[in-house]
C-alpha positions as CSV (number, residue, x, y, z in Angstrom):
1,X,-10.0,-15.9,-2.5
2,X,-6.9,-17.9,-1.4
3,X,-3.4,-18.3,-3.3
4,X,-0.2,-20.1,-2.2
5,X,2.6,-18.0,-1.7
6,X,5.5,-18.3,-3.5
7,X,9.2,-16.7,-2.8
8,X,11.4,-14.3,-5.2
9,X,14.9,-14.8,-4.0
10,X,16.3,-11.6,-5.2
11,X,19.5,-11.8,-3.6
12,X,21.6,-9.1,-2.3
13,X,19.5,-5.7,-2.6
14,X,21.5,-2.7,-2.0
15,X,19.1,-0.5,-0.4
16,X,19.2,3.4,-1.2
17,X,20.5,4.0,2.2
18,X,23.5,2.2,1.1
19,X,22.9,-0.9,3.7
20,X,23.0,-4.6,1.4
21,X,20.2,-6.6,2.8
22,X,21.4,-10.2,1.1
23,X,19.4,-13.0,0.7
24,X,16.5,-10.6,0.1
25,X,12.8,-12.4,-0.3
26,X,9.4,-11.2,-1.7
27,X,7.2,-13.8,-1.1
28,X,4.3,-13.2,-3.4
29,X,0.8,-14.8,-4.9
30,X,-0.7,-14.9,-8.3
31,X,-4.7,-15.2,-9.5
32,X,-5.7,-15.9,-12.7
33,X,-3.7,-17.1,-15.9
34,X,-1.3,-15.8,-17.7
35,X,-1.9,-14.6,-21.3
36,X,0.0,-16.5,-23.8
37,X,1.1,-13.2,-24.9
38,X,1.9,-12.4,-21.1
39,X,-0.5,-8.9,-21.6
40,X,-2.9,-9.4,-18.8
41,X,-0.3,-8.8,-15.4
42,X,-1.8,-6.5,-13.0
43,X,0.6,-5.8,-10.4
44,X,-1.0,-5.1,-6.9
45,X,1.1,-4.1,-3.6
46,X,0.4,-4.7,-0.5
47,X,-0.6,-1.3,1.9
48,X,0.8,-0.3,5.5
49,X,0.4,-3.8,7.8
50,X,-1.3,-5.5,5.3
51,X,-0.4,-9.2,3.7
52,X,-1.7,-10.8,0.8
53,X,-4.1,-12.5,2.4
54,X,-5.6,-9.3,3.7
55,X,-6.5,-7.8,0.0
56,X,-7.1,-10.2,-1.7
57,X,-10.6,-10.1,-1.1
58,X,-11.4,-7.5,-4.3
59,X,-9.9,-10.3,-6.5
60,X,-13.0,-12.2,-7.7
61,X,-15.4,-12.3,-11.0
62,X,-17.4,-9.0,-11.2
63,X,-15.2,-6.9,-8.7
64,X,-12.5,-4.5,-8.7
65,X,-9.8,-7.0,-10.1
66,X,-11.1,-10.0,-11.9
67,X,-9.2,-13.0,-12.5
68,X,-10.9,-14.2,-15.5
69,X,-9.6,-12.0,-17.1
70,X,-6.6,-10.5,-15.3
71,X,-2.9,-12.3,-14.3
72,X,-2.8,-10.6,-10.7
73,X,0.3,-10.4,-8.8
74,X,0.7,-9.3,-5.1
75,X,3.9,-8.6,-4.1
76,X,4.3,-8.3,-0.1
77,X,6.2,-4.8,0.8
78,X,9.4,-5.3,2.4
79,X,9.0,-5.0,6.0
80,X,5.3,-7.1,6.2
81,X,6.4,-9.7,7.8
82,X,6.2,-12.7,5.1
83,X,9.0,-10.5,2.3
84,X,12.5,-9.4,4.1
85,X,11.2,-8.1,7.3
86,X,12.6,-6.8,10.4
87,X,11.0,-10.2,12.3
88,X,12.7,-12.4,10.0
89,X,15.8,-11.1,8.8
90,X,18.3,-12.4,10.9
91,X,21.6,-11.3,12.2
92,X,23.2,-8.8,11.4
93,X,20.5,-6.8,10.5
94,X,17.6,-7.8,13.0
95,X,16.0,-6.1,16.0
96,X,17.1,-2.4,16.1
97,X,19.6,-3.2,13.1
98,X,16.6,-3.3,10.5
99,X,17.6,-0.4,7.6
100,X,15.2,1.8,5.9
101,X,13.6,0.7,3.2
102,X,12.1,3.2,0.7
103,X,8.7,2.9,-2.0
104,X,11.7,3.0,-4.6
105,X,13.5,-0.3,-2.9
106,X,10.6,-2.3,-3.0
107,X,9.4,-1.0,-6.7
108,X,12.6,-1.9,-7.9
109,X,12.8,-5.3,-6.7
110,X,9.2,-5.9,-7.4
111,X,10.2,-5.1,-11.4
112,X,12.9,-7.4,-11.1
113,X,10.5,-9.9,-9.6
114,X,7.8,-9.6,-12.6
115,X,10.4,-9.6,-15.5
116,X,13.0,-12.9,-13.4
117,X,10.0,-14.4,-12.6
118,X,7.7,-14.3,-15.1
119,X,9.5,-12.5,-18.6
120,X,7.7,-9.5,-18.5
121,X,8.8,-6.5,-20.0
122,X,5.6,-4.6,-19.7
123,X,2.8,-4.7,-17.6
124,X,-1.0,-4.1,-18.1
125,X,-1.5,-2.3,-14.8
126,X,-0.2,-1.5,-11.4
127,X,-3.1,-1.0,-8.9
128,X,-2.6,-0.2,-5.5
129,X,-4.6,1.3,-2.5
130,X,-2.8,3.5,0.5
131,X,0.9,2.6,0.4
132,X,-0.1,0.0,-2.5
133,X,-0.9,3.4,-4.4
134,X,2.4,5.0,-3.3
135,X,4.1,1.7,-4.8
136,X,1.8,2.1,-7.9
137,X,2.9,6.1,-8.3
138,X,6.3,4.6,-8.1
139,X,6.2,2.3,-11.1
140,X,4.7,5.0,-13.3
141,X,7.5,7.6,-12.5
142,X,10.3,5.1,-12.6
143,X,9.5,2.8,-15.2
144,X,7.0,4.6,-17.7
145,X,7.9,2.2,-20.7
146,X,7.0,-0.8,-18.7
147,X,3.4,-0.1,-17.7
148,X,0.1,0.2,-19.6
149,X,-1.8,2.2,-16.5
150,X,-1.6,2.9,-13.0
151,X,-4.3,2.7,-10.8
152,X,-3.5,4.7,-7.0
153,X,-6.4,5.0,-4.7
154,X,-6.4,6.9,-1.6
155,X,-2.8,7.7,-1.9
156,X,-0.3,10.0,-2.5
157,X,2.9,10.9,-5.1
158,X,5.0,12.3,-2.2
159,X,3.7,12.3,1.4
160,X,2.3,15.2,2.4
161,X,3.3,16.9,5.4
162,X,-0.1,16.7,7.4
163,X,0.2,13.2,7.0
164,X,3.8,12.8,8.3
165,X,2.4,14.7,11.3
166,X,-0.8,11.9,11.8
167,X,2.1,9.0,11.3
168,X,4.4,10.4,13.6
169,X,1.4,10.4,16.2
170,X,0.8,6.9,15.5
171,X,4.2,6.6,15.9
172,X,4.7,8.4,19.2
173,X,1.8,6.1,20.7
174,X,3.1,2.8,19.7
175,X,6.6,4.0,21.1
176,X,5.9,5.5,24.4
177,X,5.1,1.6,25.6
178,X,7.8,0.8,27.6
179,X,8.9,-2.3,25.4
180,X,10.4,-0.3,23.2
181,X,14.2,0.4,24.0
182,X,17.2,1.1,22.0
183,X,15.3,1.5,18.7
184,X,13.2,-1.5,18.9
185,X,10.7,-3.7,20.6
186,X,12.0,-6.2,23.4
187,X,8.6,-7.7,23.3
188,X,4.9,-7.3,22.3
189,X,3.5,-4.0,23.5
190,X,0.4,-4.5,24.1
191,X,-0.5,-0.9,25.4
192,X,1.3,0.6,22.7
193,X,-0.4,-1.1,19.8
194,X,-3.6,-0.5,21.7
195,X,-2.9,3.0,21.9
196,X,-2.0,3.1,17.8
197,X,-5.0,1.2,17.0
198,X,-7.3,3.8,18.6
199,X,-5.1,7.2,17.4
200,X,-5.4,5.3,13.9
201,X,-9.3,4.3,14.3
202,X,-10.1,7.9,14.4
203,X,-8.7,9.3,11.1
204,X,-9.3,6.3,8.9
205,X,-13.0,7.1,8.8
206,X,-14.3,9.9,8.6
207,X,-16.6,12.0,11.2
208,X,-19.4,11.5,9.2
209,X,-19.4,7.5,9.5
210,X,-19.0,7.8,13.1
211,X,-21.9,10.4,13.7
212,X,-23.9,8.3,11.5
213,X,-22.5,5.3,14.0
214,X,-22.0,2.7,11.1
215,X,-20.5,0.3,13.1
216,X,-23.5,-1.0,14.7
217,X,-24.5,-1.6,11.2
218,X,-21.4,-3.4,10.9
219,X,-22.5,-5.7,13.9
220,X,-20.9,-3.8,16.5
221,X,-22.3,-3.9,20.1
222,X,-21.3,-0.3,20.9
223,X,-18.2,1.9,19.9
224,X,-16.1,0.1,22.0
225,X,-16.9,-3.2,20.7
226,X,-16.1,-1.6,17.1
227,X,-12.6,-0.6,18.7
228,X,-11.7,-3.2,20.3
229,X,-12.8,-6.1,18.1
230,X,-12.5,-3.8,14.6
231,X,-8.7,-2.2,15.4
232,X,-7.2,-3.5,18.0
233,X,-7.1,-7.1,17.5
234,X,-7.8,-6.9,13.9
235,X,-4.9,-4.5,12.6
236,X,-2.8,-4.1,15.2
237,X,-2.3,-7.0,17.9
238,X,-2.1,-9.6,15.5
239,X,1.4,-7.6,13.8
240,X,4.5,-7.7,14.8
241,X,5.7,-4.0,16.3
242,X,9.3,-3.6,14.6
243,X,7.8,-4.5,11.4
244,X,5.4,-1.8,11.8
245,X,7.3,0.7,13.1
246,X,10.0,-0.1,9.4
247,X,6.9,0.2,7.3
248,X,6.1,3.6,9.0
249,X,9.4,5.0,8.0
250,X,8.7,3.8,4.2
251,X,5.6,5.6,4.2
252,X,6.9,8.6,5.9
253,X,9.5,9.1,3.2
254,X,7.2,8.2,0.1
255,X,8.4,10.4,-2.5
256,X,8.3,9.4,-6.3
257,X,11.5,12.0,-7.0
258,X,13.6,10.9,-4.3
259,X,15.6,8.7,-6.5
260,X,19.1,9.4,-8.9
261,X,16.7,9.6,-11.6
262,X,14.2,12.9,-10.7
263,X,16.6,13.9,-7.5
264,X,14.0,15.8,-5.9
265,X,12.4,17.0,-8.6
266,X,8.8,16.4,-8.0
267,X,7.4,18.3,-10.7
268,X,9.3,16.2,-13.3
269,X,8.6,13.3,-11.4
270,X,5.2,13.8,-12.0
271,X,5.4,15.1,-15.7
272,X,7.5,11.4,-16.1
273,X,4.4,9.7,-15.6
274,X,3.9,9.6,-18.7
275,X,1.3,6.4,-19.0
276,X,-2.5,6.4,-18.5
277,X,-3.3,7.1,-14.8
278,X,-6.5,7.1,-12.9
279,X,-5.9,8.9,-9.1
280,X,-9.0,8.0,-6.9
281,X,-9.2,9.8,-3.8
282,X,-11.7,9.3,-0.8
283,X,-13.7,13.0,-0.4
284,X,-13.9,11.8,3.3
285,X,-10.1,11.1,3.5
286,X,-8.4,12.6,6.2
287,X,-4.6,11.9,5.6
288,X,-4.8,11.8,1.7
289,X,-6.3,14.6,0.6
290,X,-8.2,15.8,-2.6
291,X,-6.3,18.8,-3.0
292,X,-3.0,17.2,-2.6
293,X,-4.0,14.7,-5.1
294,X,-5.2,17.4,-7.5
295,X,-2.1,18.9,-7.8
296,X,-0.5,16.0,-8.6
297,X,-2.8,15.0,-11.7
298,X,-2.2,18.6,-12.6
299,X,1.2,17.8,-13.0
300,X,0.8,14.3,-15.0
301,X,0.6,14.0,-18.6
302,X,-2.7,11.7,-18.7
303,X,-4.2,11.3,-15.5
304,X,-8.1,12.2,-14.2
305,X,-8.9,12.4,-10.6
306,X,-12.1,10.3,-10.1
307,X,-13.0,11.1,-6.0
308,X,-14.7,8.4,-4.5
309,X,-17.6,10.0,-2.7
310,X,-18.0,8.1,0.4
311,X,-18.4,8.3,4.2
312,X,-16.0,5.8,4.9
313,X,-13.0,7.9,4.5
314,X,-9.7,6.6,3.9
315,X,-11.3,3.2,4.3
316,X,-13.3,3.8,0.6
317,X,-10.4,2.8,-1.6
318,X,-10.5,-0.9,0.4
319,X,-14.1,-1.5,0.6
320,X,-14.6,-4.3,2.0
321,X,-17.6,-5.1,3.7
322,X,-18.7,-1.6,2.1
323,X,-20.5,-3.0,-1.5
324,X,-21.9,0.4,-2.2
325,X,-18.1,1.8,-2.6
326,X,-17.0,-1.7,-4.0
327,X,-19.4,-1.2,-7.1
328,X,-18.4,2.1,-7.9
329,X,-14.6,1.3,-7.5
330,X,-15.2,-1.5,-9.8
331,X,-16.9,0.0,-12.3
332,X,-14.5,3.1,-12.7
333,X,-11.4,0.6,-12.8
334,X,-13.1,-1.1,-15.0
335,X,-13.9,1.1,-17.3
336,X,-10.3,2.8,-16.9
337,X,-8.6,-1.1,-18.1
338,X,-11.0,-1.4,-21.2
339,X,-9.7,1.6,-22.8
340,X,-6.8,0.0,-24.3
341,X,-3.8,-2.0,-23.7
């Protein structure tokens, strides 16, 4: 479905890495109606290159988010390319001047966003897939009086060290063309986000799905085609590089303790996540792991791990053009939001 944006001016943000970004913007999008009593907000965050208009999709009558029945908000991550971005930030800060920006800044801002914009204290949900979980983990351990639930699929509390090490090869690839000098991207590398598109096509699905060559049922000529057509133009050359390259360095440091409140202690971080939680990893997921994810609800008050069993891999906590995985996502969130308030 389609939603006008709309635009948060949140003013000067001072970042944790101590940099003021002022004038800061979240340009965001709402679906449904708001409750008179304002008890039906569900936010949703946008995941690593991803806009608003590229998740959207699970927000329709009988799916994973429905909007007869939920208020859902999408904030865009800082560093997308429509919220404060390294593309449109302006001087001082553009180009190779962009700062870091951590989970915590957005998640912040994003709560100042839902209670400026709209007077809410508390939310019925946060619901987010990939770095839209990490966002959702975020709002649990920071703000545990102001939401009902958190939904985080295929995601992580705290990025894992194997999954720093697949990021810093996308990383390495999208660097190495030669557009990039002095910390940023004179121009579009084309090689380079050719390159990331194909080091990222194969650990986003699984082994499995690509044995079982699924993406000739996805009308695919040939694996090529389905690389070409499916990743390159479709994630990659359609993005601006600097932006990508900042949202890499937010999911690199994703870290629910790594704020004045928990400093570094991931354990209480975890044990501060105190609301309702449902964590649903991908068994086929090769960057977010089960186990890593099993420790974590270990660790948190009133959470169950549901594991999507699916062939699609990281790709099962987004599934489109996957209704098999869509039904079953839907019907565990679902039944998750229906237990109570």
């Amino acid at each position: 479905m389609t939603a006008e944006p709309n635009v948060f001016e949140a003013g000067d943000v001072v970042l944790q890495s101590g940099i003021t970004i002022k004038g800061a913007k979240i340009v965001y999008t709402t679906y449904g109606t708001l409750a008179p009593d304002k008890s039906n907000v569900i936010v949703y965050p946008t995941s690593f290159s991803a806009q608003h208009g590229d998740i959207d999709w699970l927000i329709k009558p009988g799916s994973i988010l429905d909007p007869s029945k939920y208020f859902v908000v999408i904030p865009n991550m800082f560093g997308n390319g429509l919220s404060t971005s390294p593309s449109n930030v302006g001087i001082p800060l553009d180009k190779g001047r962009y700062p870091n920006v951590s989970v915590y800044d957005n998640v912040v801002t994003q709560r100042r966003m839902v209670r400026e914009v709209f007077g809410v204290e508390r939310v019925k949900a946060v619901y987010g897939w990939s770095m839209g979980g990490q966002q959702a983990y975020h709002w649990g351990a920071l703000f545990p009086e102001a939401v009902g639930r958190i939904i985080c699929s295929c995601t992580s509390a705290k990025t894992s060290e194997h999954n720093k090490v697949f990021l810093e090869g996308v990383r390495a690839a999208l660097t190495a063309d030669e557009a990039f000098q002095d910390g940023w991207f004179h121009r579009v590398p084309v090689r380079g986000f050719r390159a990331m598109a194909r080091v990222y096509a194969g650990w986003a699905i699984s082994q499995t799905w690509y044995r079982e060559k699924v993406y000739l049922q996805q009308g695919f000529a040939s694996l090529e085609d389905f690389l070409v057509h499916g990743w390159e133009a479709n994630y990659f050359l359609r993005r601006d590089a600097n932006n990508l390259l900042a949202q890499l360095w937010t999911w690199q440091h994703g870290d629910i303790s790594a704020n004045d409140k928990y400093r570094g202690d991931f354990k209480a971080a975890l044990k501060g996540i105190t609301c309702p939680a449902l964590v649903m990893p991908g068994d086929h997921d090769l960057y977010f792991q089960v186990a890593d994810n099993e420790i974590e609800v270990a660790g948190m008050p009133k959470a169950r791990l549901v594991p999507i069993k699916s062939i699609w891999g990281h790709r099962a906590g987004n599934p489109l053009a996957n209704p098999e995985d869509e039904r079953f996502v839907a019907k565990v969130v679902n039944d998750f939001l229906n237990e109570g308030p």
